[in-house]
matplotlib code that plots the C-alpha trace (Angstrom):
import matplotlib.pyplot as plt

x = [70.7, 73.4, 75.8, 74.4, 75.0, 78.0, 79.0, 77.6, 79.2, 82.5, 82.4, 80.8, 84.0, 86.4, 85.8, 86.7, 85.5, 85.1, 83.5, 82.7, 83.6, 81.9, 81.9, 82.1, 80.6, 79.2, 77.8, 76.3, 73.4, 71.9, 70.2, 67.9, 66.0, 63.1, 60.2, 57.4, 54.7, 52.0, 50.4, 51.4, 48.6, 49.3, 51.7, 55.0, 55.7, 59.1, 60.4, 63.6, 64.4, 67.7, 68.2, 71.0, 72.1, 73.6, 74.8, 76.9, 77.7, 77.0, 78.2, 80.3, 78.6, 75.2, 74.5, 71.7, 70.4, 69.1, 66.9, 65.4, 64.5, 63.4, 61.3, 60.1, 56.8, 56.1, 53.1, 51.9, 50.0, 50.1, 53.4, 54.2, 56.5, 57.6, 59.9, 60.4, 61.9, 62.6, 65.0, 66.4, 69.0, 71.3, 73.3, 76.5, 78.3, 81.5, 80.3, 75.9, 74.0, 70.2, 68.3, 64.7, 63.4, 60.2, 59.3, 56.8, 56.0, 54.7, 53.4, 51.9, 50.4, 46.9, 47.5, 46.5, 48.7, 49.1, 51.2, 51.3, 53.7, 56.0, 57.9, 61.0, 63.1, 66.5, 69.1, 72.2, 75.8, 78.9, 81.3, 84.5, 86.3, 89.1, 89.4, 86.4, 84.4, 81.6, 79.3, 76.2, 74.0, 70.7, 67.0, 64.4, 61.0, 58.4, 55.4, 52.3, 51.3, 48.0, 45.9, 46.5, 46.6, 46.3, 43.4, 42.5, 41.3, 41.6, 43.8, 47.8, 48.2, 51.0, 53.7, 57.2, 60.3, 63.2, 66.6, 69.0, 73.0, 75.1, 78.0, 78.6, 82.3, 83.1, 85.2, 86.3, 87.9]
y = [39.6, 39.3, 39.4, 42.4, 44.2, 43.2, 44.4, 47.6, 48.4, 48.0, 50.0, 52.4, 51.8, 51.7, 55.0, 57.1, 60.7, 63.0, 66.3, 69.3, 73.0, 75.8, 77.5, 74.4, 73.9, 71.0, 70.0, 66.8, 65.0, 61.7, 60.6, 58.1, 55.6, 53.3, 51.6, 49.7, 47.4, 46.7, 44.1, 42.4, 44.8, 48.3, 50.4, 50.2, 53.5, 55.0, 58.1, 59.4, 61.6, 64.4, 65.4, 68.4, 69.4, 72.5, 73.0, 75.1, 74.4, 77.4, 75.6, 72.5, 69.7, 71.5, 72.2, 74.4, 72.9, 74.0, 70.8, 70.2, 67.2, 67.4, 64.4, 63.4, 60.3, 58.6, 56.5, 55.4, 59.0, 60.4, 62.8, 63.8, 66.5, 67.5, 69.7, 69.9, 72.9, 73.6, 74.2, 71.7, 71.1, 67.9, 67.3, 64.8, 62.6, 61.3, 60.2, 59.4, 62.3, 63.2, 65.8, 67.1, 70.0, 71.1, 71.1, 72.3, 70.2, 71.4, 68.8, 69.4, 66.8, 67.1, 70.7, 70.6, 72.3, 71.1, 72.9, 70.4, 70.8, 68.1, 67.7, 65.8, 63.3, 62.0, 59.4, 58.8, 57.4, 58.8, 56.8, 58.3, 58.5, 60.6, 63.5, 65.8, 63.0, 60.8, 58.3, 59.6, 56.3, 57.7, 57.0, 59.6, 60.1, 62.4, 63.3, 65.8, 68.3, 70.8, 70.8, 70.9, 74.0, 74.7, 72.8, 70.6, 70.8, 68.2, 66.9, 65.7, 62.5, 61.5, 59.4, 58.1, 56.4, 56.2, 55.2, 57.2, 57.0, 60.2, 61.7, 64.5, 67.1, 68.9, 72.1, 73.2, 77.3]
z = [-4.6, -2.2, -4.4, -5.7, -2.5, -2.0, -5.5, -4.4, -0.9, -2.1, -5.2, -2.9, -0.2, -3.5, -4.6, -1.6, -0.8, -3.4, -2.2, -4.3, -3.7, -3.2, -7.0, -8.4, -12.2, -12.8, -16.6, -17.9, -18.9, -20.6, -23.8, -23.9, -26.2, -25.6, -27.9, -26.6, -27.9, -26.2, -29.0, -32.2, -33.6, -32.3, -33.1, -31.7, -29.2, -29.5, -27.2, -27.7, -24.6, -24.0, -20.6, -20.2, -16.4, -15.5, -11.8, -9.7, -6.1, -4.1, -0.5, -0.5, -1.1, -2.6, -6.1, -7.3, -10.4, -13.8, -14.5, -17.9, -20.3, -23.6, -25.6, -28.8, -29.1, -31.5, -31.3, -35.2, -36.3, -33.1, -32.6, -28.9, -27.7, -24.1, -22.4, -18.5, -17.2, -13.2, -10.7, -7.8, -5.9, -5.0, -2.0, -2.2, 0.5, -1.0, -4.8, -3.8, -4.1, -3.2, -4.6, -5.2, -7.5, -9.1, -13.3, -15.3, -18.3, -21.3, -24.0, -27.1, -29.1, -32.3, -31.6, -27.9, -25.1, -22.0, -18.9, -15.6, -12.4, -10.7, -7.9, -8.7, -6.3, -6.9, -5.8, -7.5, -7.4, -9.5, -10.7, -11.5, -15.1, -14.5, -12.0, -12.9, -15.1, -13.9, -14.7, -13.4, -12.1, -10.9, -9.9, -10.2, -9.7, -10.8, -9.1, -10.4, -8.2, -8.6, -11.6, -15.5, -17.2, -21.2, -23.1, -20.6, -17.0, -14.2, -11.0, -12.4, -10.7, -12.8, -11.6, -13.4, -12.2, -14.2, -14.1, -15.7, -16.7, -18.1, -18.2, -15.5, -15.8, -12.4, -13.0, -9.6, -10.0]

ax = plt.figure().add_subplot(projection="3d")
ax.plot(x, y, z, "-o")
ax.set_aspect("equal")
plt.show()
């Protein structure tokens, strides 16, 4: 564990500042893969998951963001689609960044719609590749908010955490 830290603090003291501009683009995303089996018996659960960002700084240091993820499950028979669509906004010191936003998710799966809202929370770290490329190291978390909407009725009290890795470009004007 302490070695962990250590590891951490000085990539974090290694990288130097790196602020953004006002009017600066940012573009990037992540693609992910999981499968899960719960028992030798059942099914095994795959989700494929693409998760695009758009952003544009509109002070230095803060990005407005275009947040969306799209997802395919499989689960045996059962086929589960979902796409989460929102705004947010991220606020960097040197190359760590928080940010928070709010989605919509709509998932359809056996011919039922579903609509829910989230509020989104974000930490992350970016490592440089060259002068406007990153490797984009985060943690998020989702939270529901309100009630579902669609074909069924009830209080969202869903919850994920996820850690995430992308590839982020920063065009500066």
């Amino acid at each position: 564990m302490k070695k962990s830290m250590i590891i951490m603090v000085v990539l974090f003291m290694v990288t130097g500042l790196s602020a953004f501009d006002k009017g600066t683009l940012n573009i990037g995303g992540s693609v992910s893969f999981d499968t899960f089996k719960e028992h030798p018996d059942m099914d095994r659960r795959n989700t494929i998951v693409f998760s695009p960002q758009l952003g544009y700084f509109v002070w230095e240091d803060l990005s407005a963001d275009l947040l969306l993820n799209f997802s395919k499950v499989y689960h045996g028979e059962l086929e589960r689609e979902e796409v989460d669509y929102g705004i947010g906004f991220r606020y960097f010191i040197d190359q760590i960044y928080i940010g928070a936003g709010y989605m919509e998710k709509w998932t359809g799966m056996n011919n039922i719609d579903l609509i829910s809202g989230h509020i989104n929370a974000k930490l992350g770290y970016l490592l440089p590749l060259s002068d406007y490329i990153f490797l984009n190291l985060s943690a998020d978390y989702l939270k529901g908010i309100g009630d579902y909407r669609g074909d069924m009725s009830g209080n969202n009290k869903q919850e994920e955490f996820k850690f995430k890795l992308g590839i982020d470009i920063y065009l500066s004007k």
